[in-house]
C-alpha positions in Angstrom: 96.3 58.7 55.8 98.6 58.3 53.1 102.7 57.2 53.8 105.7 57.4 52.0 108.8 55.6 52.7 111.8 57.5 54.0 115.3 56.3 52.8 118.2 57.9 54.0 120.3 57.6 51.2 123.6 59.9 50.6 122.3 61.8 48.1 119.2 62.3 50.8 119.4 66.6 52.1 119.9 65.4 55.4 122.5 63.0 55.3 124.3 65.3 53.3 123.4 68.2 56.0 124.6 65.6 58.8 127.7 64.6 57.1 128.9 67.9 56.6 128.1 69.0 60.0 129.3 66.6 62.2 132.7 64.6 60.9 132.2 61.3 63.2 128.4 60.8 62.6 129.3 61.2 58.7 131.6 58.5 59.3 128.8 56.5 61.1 126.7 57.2 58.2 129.2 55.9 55.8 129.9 52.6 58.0 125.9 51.8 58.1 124.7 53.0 54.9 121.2 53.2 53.6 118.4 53.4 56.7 114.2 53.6 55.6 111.7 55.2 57.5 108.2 53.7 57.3 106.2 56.1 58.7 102.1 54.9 59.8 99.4 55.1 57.6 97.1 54.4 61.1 98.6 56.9 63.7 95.5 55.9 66.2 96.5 52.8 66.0 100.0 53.2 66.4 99.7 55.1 69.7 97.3 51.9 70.7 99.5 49.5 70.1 102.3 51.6 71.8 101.0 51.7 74.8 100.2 47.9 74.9 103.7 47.1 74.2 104.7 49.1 77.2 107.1 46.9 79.7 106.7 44.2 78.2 109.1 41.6 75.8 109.0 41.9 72.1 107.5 38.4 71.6 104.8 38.8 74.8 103.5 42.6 72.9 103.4 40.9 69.8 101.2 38.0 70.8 98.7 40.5 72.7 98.6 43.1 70.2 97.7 39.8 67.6 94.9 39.1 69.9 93.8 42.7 70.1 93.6 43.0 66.4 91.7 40.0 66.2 88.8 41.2 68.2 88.9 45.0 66.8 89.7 44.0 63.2 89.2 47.9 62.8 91.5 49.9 65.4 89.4 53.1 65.8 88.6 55.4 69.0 84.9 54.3 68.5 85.4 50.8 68.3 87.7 50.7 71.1 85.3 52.4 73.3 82.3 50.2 72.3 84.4 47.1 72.7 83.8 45.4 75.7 86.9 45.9 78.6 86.8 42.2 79.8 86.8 41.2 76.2 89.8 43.4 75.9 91.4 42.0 78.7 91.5 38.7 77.8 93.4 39.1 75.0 96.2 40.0 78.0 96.0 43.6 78.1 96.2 44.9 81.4 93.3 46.9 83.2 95.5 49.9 83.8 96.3 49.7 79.8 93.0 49.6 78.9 92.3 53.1 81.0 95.1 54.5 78.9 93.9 53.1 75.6 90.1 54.7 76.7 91.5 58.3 77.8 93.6 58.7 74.2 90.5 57.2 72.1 88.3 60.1 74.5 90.4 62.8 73.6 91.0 62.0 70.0 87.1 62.2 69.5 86.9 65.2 71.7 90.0 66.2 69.6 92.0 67.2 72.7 94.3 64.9 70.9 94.6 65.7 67.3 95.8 62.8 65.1 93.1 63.8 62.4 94.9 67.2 61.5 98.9 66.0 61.8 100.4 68.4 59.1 98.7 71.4 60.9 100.2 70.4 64.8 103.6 71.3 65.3 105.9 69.7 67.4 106.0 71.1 70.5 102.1 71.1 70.7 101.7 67.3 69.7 103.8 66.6 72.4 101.6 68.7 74.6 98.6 66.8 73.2 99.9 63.2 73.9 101.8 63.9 77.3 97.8 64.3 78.3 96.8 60.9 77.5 97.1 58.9 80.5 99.9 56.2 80.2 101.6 58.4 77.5 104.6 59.6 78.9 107.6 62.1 77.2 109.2 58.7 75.7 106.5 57.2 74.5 105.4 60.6 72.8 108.9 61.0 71.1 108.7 57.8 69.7 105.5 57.6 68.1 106.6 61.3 66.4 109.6 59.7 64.7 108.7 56.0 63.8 105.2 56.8 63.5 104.9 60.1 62.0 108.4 60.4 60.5 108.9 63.9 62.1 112.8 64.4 61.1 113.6 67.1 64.2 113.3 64.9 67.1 115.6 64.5 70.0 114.7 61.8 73.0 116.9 63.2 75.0 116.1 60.4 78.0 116.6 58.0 76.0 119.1 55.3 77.6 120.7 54.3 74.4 121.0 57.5 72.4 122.9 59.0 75.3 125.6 55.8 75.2 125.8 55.9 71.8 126.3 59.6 71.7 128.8 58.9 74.2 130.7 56.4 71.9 130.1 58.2 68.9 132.6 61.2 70.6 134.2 59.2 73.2 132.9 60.6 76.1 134.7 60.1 79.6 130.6 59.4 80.1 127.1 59.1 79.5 126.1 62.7 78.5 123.2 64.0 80.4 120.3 65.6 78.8 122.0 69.1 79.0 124.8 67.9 77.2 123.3 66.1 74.3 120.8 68.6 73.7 124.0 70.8 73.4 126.1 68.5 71.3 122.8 67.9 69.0 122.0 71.5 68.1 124.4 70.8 64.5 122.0 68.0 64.0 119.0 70.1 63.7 116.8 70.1 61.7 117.5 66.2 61.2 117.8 65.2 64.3 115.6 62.1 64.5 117.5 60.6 61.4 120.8 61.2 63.5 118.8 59.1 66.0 118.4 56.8 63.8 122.2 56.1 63.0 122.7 56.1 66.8 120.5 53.4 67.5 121.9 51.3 64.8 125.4 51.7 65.8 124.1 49.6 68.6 122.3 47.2 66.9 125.1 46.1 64.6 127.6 46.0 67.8 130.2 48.9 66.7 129.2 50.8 70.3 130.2 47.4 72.1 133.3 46.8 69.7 135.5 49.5 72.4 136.6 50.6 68.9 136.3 54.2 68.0 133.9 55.3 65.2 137.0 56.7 62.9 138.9 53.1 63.5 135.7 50.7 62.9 135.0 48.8 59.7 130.9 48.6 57.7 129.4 45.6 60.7 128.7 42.2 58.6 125.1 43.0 59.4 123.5 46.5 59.0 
């Protein structure tokens, strides 16, 4: 499946959209600058190695997943299936993993879960596709349609961080529920996940720690 790089440039149609539409995420956007997008040329996978980085530290998923692509040079449903569990279990993955990783490579054959047909499943029913898989939960799903697929509309409205950042971004007396955010978000639309984006990075870089507010921060060393 072919990819293409996403940069959100200001010149891009929806940083311009989100600039005009909400003034302290355009300032955001000017105090971050440029973000890419690299959206998966392997969504299978993607999903695979999502699920075997679940609960687990950066370093110990990246070791595991090494040790998984070793023994399935070739990540596909039918190899994973024909691969022996143990095998795949002693490159660390857990047994309950392994049950999730079998269910989604079943139901992408059976194409109960369509990752072969992307550009012709929209949104709402993708989600209802992977929420099916077991070990696939709401977040998981949400995050696979943004940094895998590059879907530019989505909203992970439980997600920890994007609520306190929301809540820095308009100095909220508190973390905004989901109600809330989905409320606050609707100007976003239909660029939601690249607002995301900015969110997230506000927090890498340190400006939601700095107690500053957005309007009084100055461009992080490090973006």
């Amino acid at each position: 499946m072919p990819t293409t790089v996403i940069t959100l440039h200001n010149q891009h149609p929806a940083i311009i959209a989100l600039s005009q539409t909400d003034p302290k995420l355009a300032r955001l956007i000017e105090l971050i600058g440029e973000l890419t997008l690299t959206p998966s040329s392997r969504p299978y996978e993607s999903l695979v190695m999502s699920i075997i980085s679940q609960q687990l530290s950066a370093k110990a998923a990246l070791t595991i997943k090494t040790r998984v692509q070793q023994l399935i040079p070739s990540i596909t449903p039918e190899d994973v299936l024909t691969t022996d569990e143990e095998a795949i279990r002693q490159c660390g993955v857990s047994y309950p993993k392994i049950r999730y990783i079998r269910d989604l490579s079943t139901k992408v054959l059976s194409r109960e879960v369509m990752l072969d047909q992307l550009q012709d499943v929209d949104t709402t029913e993708l989600l209802k596709q992977l929420t099916s898989v077991k070990g696939i939960g709401i977040w998981t799903a949400e995050m696979f349609l943004i940094f895998a697929l590059g879907r530019p509309d989505i909203l992970s409205l439980g997600d920890a961080g994007l609520q306190r950042a929301a809540r820095w971004l308009h100095a909220l007396p508190e973390r905004p529920d989901k109600n809330y955010l989905s409320l606050a978000a609707e100007g976003w639309a239909p660029y939601r996940s690249f607002a995301s984006l900015y969110l997230w990075r506000a927090i890498d870089t340190g400006l939601v720690d700095s107690g500053l507010p957005v309007d009084a921060c100055e461009k992080p060393l490090q973006v």
